[in-house]
TINU-37860 format. One record per residue: residue number from 0; x, y, z of N, C-alpha, C, CB in turn; residue in three letters. Coordinates in steps of 0.1 Angstrom, whole numbers. Glycine has a CB too. Layout:
N
SEDO   num    n.xx    n.yy    n.zz   ca.xx   ca.yy   ca.zz    c.xx    c.yy    c.zz   cb.xx   cb.yy   cb.zz   residuo
SEDO   NUM       X       Y       Z       X       Y       Z       X       Y       Z       X       Y       Z       ALA
...
This chain:
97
SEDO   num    n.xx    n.yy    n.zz   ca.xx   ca.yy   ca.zz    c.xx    c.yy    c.zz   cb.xx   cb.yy   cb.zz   residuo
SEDO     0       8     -12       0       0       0       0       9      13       0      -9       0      12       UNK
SEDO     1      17      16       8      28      23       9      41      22       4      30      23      19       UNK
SEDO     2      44      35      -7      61      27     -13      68      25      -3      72      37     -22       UNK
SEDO     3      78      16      -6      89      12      -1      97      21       8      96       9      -9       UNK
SEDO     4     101      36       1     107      45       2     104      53      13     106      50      -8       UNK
SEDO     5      91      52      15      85      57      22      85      47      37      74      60      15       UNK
SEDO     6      86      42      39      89      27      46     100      33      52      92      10      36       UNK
SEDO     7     113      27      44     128      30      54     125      37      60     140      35      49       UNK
SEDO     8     116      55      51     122      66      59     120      67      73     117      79      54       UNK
SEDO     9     103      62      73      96      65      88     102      53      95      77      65      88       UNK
SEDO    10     108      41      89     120      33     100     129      37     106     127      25      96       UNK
SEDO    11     131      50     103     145      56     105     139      61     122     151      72      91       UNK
SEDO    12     126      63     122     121      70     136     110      59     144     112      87     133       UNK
SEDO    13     109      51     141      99      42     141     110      32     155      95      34     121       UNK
SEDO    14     103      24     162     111      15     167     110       2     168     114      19     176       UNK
SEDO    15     101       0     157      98     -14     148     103     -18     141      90     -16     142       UNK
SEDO    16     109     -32     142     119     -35     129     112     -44     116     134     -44     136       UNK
SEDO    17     100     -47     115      95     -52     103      88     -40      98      86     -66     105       UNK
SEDO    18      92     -45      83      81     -33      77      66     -36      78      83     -31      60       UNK
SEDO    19      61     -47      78      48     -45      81      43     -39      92      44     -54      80       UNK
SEDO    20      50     -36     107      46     -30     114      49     -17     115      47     -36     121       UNK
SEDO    21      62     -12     107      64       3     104      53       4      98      76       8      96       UNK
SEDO    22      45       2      86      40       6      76      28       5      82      44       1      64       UNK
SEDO    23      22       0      91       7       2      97       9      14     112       0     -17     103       UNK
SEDO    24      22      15     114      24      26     124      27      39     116      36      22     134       UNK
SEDO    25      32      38     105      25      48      96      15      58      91      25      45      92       UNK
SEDO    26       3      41      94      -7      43      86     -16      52      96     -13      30      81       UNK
SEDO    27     -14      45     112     -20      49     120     -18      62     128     -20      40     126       UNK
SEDO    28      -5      66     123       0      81     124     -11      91     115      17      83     117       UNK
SEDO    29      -9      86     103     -15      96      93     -29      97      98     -15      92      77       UNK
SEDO    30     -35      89     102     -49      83     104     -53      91     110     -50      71     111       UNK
SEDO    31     -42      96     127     -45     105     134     -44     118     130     -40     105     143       UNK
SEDO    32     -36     126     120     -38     138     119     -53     141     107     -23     144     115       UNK
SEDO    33     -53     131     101     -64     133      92     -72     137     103     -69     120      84       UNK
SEDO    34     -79     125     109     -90     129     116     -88     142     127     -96     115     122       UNK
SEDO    35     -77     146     131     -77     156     143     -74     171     138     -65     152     156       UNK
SEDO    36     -71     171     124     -67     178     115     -84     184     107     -55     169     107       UNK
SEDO    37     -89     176     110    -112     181     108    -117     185     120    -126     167     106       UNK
SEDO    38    -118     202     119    -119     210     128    -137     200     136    -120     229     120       UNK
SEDO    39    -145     190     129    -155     189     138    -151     173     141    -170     193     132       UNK
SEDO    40    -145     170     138    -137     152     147    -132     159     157    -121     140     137       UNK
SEDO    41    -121     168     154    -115     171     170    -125     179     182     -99     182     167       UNK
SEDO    42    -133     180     176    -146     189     186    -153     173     191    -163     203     174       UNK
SEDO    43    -156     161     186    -164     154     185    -158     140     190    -168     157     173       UNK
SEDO    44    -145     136     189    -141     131     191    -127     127     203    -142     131     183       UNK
SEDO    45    -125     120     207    -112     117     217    -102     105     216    -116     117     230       UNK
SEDO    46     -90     107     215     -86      93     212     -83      91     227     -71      90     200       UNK
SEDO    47     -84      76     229     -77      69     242     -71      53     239     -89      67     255       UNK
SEDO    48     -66      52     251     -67      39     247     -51      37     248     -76      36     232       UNK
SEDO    49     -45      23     246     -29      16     246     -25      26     234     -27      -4     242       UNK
SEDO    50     -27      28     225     -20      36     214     -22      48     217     -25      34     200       UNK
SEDO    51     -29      55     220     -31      68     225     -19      70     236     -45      69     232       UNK
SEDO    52     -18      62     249      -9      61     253       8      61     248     -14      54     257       UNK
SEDO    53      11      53     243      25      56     237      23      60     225      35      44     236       UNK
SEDO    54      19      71     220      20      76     205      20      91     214       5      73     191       UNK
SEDO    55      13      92     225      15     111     229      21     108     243      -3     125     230       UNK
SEDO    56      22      98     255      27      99     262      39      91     274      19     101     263       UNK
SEDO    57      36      81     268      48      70     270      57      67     257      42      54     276       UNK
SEDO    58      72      60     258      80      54     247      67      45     244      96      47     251       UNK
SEDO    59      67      40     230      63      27     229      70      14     231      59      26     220       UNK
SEDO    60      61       5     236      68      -5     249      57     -20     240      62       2     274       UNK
SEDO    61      46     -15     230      43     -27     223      39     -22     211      33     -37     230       UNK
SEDO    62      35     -31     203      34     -25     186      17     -24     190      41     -38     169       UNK
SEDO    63      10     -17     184      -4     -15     184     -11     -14     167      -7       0     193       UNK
SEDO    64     -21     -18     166     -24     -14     148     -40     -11     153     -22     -29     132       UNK
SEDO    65     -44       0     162     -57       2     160     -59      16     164     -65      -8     167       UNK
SEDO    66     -67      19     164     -71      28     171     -86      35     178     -65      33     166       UNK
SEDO    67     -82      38     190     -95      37     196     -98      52     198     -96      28     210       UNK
SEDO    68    -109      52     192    -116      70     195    -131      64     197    -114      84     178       UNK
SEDO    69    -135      82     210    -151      78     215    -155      90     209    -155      75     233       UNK
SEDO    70    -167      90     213    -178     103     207    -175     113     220    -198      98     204       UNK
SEDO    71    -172     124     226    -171     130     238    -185     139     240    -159     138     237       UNK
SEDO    72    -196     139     228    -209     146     231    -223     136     225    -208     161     222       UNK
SEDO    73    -227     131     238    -241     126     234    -247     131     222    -250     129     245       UNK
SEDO    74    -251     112     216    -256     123     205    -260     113     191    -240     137     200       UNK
SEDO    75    -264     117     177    -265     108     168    -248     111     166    -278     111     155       UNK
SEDO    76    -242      98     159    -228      97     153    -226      95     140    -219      87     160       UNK
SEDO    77    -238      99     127    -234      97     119    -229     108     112    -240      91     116       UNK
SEDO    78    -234     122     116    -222     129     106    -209     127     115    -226     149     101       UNK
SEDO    79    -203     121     124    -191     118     126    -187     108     120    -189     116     136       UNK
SEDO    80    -194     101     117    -192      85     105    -189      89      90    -209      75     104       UNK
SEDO    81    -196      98      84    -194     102      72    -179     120      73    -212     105      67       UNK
SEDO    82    -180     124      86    -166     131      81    -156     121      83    -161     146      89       UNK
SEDO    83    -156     112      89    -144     101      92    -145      91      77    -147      91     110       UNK
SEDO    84    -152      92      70    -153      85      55    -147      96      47    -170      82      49       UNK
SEDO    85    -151     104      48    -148     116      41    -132     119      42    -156     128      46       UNK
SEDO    86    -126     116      53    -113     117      55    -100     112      52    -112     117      64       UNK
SEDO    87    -105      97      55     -96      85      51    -101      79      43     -93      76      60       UNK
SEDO    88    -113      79      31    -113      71      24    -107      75      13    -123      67      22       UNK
SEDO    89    -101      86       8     -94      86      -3     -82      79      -1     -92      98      -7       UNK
SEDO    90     -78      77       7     -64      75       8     -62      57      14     -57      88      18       UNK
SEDO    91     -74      58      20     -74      41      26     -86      33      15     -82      40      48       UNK
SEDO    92     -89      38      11    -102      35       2    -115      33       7     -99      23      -6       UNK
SEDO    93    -127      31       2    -142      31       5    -147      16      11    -151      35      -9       UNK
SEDO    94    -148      20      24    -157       5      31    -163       6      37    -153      -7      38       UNK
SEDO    95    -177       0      38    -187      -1      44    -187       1      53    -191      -9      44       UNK
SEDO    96    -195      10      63    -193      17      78    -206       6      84    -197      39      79       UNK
């Protein structure tokens, strides 16, 4: 999914030594600024969770490939469903919510 090139580089800072897990710690980097980078995800949303944890406050200490975000305002969540389609599907492609 990701060139190669692109691989080494973020190895160079990454402290995973397979590329398949660079390249989904990558993914899950970009993942986050997409969505916190949409002035109404970051009103609407919160990440927590083990990756949350060592991505803004501890070294990482285990590899993670997910990520967990809640809704922080009671409420319907689907225009949070469709700006979070809207965000990552160009680039991760279109699937079924």
């Amino acid at each position: 999914m990701i060139p190669q090139d692109f691989i080494s580089e973020w190895k160079k800072a990454a402290t995973w030594t397979q590329n398949d897990h660079v390249e989904q710690d990558l993914i899950v980097c970009r993942a986050l600024v997409e969505i916190f980078s949409h002035p109404d995800l970051a009103d609407n949303l919160a990440f927590r969770g083990g990756t949350a944890l060592f991505k803004l406050h501890l070294p990482p200490v285990r590899y993670s490939e997910d990520i967990d975000l809640v809704q922080v305002h009671p409420g319907p969540i689907g225009a949070v469903m469709s700006a979070l389609q809207e965000k990552l599907n160009p680039w991760l492609g279109k699937t079924p919510i």
